[in-house]
N, C-alpha and C positions, 0 to 999 in steps of 0.2 A: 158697759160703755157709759159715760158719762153725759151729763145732754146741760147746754148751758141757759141761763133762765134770766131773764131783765127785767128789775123795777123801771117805778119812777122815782126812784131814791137815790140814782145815780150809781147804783149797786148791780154789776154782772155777777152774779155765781153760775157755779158748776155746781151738780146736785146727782147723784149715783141714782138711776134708772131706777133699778130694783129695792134700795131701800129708801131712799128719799133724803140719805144724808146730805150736807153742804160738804163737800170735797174743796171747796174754795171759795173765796170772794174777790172780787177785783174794785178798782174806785180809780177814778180819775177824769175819767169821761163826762160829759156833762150829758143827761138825758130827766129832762124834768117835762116837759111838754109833749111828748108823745115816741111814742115807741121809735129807738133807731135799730138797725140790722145788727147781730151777731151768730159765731158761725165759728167751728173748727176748722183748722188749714188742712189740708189734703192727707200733711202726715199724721193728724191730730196732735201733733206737738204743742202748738198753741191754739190761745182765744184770740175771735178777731172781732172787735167791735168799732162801729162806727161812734160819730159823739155830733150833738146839735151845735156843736162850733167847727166843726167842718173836717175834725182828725178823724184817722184811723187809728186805732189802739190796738199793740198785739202783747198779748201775755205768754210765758211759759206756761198753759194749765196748772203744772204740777207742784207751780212756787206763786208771788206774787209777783215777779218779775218781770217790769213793762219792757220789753223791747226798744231800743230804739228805731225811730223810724228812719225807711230807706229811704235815699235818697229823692226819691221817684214821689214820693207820697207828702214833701214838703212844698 
């Protein structure tokens, strides 16, 4: 299972448990000043990160692929 891990470099990855590889990197978010949330969605399909401009960011894990945001979240 993959477990996901946040700079302050504005850089989310995903990193494999048991060997410590990078399985991904995400970027778009702004987090320089202090740690924001992130988290796998219920099906682990995606990455869900907050950002210190006030978005939500969701990724396909398994691509770089941001999500567009729903409705709800504008």
């Amino acid at each position: 299972m993959p477990r996901c891990c946040l700079n302050l470099e504005n850089t989310l990855r995903v990193i494999d448990r048991t060997s410590g590889d990078v399985l991904n990197e995400y970027r778009g978010h702004v987090n320089k000043s202090y740690k924001v949330g992130n988290c796998f969605s219920n099906d682990d399909a995606h990455v869900l990160s907050g950002s210190e401009d006030g978005q939500v960011f969701a990724w396909t894990w398994w691509k770089k692929t941001r999500e567009p945001p729903s409705k709800h979240m504008r």
